[in-house]
C-alpha positions in Angstrom: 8.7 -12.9 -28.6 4.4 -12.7 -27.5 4.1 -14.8 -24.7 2.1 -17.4 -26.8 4.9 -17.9 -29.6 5.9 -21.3 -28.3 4.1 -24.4 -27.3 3.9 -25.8 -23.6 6.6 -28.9 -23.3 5.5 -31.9 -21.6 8.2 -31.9 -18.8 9.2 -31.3 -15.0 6.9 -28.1 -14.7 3.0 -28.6 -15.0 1.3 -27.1 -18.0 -1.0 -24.4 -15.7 2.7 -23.6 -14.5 4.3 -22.6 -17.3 1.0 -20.5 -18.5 1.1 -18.7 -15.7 4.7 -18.0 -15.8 4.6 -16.7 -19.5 1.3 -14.5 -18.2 3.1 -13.2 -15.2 6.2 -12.4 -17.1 3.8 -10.5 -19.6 2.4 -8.7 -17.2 5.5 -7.6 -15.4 6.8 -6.4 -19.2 4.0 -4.6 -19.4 2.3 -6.3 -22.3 -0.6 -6.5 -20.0 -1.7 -3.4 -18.8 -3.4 -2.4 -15.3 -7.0 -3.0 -16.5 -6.5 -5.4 -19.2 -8.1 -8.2 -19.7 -5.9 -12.0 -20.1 -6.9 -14.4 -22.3 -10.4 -16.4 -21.2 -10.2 -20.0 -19.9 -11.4 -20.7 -23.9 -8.5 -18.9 -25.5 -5.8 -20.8 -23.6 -7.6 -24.5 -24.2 -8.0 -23.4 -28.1 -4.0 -22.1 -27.8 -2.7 -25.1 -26.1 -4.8 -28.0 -26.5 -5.1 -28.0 -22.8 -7.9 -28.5 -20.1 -10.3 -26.3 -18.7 -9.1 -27.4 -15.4 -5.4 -26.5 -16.3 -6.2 -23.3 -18.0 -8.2 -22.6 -14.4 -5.6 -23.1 -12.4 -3.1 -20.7 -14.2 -5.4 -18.3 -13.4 -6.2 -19.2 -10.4 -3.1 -18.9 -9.4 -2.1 -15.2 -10.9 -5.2 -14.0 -8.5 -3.9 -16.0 -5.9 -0.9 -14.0 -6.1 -2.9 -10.5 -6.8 -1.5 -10.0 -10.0 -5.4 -10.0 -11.1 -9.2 -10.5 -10.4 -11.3 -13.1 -11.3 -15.0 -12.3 -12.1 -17.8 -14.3 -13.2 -19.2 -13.7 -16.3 -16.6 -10.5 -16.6 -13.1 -12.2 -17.1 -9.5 -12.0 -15.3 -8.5 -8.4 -15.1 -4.9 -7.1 -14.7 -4.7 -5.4 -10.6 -2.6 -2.3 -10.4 0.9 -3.4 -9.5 1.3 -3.4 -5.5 3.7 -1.2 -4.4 7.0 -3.1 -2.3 8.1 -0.8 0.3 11.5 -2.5 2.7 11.0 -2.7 5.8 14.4 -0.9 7.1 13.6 1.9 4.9 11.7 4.9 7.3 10.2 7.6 4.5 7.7 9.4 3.8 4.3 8.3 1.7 5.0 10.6 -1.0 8.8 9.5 -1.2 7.9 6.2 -1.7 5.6 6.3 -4.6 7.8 8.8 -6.0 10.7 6.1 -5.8 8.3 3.4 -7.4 7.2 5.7 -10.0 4.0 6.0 -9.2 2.0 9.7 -8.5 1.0 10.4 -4.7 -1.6 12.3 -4.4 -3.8 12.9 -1.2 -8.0 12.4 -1.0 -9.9 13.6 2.0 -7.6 16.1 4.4 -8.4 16.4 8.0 -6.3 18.7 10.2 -7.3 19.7 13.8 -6.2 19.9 17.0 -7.7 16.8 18.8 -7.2 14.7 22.1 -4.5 12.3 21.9 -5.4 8.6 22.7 -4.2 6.6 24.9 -1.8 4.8 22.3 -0.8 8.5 20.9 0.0 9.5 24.3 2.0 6.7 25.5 3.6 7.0 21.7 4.3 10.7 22.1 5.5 10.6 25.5 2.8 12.8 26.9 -0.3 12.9 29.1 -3.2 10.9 27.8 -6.0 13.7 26.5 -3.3 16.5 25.7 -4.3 18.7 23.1 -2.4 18.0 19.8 -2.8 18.5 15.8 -3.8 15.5 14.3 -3.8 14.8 10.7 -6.0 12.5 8.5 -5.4 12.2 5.2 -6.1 9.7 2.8 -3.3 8.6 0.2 -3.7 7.7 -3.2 -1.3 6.6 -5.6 -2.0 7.1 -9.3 -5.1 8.7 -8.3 -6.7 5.4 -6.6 -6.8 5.1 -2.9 -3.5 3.2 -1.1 -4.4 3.7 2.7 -5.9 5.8 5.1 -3.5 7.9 7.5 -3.9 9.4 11.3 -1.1 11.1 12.3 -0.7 12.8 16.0 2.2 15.5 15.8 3.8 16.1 19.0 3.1 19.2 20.9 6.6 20.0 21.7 7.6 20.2 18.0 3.8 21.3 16.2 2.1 23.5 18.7 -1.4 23.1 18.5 -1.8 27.2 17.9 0.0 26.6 14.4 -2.7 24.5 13.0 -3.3 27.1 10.4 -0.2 27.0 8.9 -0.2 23.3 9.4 -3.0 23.2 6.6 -0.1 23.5 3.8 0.7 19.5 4.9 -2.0 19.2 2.5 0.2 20.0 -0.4 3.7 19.2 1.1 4.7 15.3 2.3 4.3 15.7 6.1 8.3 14.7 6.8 9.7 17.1 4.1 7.0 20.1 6.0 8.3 19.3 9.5 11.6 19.9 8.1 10.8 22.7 6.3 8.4 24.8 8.6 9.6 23.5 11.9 13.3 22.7 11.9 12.8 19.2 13.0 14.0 16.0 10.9 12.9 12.6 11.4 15.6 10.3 11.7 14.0 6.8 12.4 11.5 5.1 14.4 9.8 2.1 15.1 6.9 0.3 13.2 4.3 -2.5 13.7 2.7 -4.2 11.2 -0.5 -6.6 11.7 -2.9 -8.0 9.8 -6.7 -6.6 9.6 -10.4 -6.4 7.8 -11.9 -3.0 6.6 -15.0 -2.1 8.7 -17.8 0.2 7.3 -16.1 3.4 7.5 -12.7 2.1 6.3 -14.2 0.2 3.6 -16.1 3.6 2.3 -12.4 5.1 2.4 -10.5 2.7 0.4 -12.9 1.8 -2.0 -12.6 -1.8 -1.0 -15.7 -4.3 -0.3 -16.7 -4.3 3.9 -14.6 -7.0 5.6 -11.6 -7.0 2.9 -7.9 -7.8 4.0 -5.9 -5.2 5.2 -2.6 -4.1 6.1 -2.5 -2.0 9.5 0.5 0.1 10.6 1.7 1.9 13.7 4.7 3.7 13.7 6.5 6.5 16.4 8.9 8.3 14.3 11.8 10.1 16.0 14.4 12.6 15.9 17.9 12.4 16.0 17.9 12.7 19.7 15.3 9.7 20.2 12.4 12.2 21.2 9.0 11.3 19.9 7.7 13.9 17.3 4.9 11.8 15.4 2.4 8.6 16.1 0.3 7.5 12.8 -2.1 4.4 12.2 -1.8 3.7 8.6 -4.4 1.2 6.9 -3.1 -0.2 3.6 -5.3 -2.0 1.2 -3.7 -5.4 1.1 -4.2 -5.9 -2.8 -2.0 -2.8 -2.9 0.2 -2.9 -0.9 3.3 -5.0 0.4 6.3 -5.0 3.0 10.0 -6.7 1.7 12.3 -7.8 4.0 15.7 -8.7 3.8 17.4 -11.7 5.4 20.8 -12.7 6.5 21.6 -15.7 7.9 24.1 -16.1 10.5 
C-alpha cells in the first residue's frame, strides 16, 4: 500500500503527524530514494484537503529530523541515510560501513612522519614533539564525504622508518593493516565525543557550508595489554552521522 492510499483520520494524532509518519515510513522502505524529491507543500493540500500550515510542518519536521532538505524554490529532497554506529562498539571506519551496507572508500591520503602534539603525546604515552607517522585520510561512504581522520600511530608499534610501507593503509582499513603488517591488534579504547562547527578548511573537506554542525571525536585505542598504539581526531558531518547508546536502568 503507497503511502497516500488512505485518508488522514481526525483523531488523537495531528494531521502534519500522521503525514510525516507515512513519509518517514516511505522513506525508510525505500520508496523515497536518497535524492528524491517528496511531494510539494501543494500536492499534500490537494491530497488531503489540508492547510499549508499543516502540510509545512510535516515537512518541517522530516528536516528537523535530517531525513531531508528543505530549499526554497527547489523542494524537500531525500538526505542520504545517517549512518548509526553504538557506542560500546570499538571498529574500524571501513568495518562499519561495511556492516551498514554502505561502500567506504577513502578521498585525500596523507601519511608522514610528523611531531606529535601535545594531546597525541599525552594520548600515546610519549614525549610531546616525538617523531611519529601520522595519518590523514578522509573517509567517504558511498563515495560522499563522512569525516575527516588524523590518526598518530605510536612509535613503539609503527616506527617512523616504515612509513613507506605504511602507504598501503591507503588501501587497507588502518586496524585490519596494524594487524596484518605489524602483529598488533587493537582490543579497545576510550572515546570522546563533543559537539562542533566546520571552519574553512574543514568545511572545504566535507563538502559542507563554513560554520555547519559537526560531530568531533577523540579516541586512544589500545592493545590487549592496555598500551597506547593509536590517537585519532575524527570530524563527522552531523547530517551524516550518529552515535546509539544503549540503556539499562538499574
Amino acid at each position: 500500500m503507497a503511502w497516500d492510499d488512505e485518508d488522514l483520520v481526525n483523531g488523537a494524532m495531528p494531521l502534519w503527524a500522521q503525514i510525516a509518519d507515512r513519509l518517514r515510513q516511505a522513506i525508510g522502505d525505500g520508496d523515497f530514494a536518497e535524492g528524491d524529491d517528496l511531494p510539494s507543500e501543494s500536492q499534500l493540500i490537494s491530497r488531503f484537503g489540508i492547510s499549508r500550515a499543516t502540510a509545512r510542518n510535516a515537512l518541517n519536521q522530516l528536516e528537523s529530523e535530517g531525513l531531508v532538505e528543505r530549499r526554497s524554490g527547489k523542494g524537500t529532497t531525500v538526505l542520504p541515510a545517517r549512518v548509526e554506529l553504538p557506542l560500546n562498539l570499538l571498529s574500524s571506519f571501513s568495518d562499519d560501513m561495511i556492516s551498514r551496507g554502505l561502500t567506504p572508500g577513502y578521498g585525500e591520503i596523507s601519511i608522514l612522519v610528523d611531531k606529535a602534539h601535545k594531546r597525541a603525546a599525552e594520548a600515546l604515552d610519549i614525549p610531546v614533539e616525538t617523531d611519529v607517522v601520522r595519518v590523514e585520510r578522509l573517509l567517504l561512504a558511498n563515495g560522499a564525504a563522512i569525516a575527516h581522520s588524523t590518526s598518530w600511530l605510536s612509535p613503539a608499534f609503527v616506527p617512523i622508518d616504515t612509513i613507506a610501507a605504511a602507504k598501503a593503509i591507503a588501501t587497507k582499513p588502518l586496524y585490519r593493516w596494524l594487524e596484518t603488517e605489524h602483529g598488533v591488534r587493537v582490543t579497545h579504547g576510550t572515546e570522546i565525543i563533543e559537539g562542533g562547527v566546520a571552519d574553512v578548511r574543514l568545511a572545504k573537506q566535507l563538502d559542507v557550508p563554513v560554520g555547519s554542525a559537526v560531530l568531533n571525536a577523540t579516541r586512544t585505542a589500545r592493545t590487549k595489554d592496555g598500551r597506547p598504539i593509536e590517537y585519532v581526531e575524527r570530524n563527522y558531518r552531523a547530517d551524516r552521522y550518529r552515535y546509539r547508546v544503549e540503556l539499562v536502568r538499574p
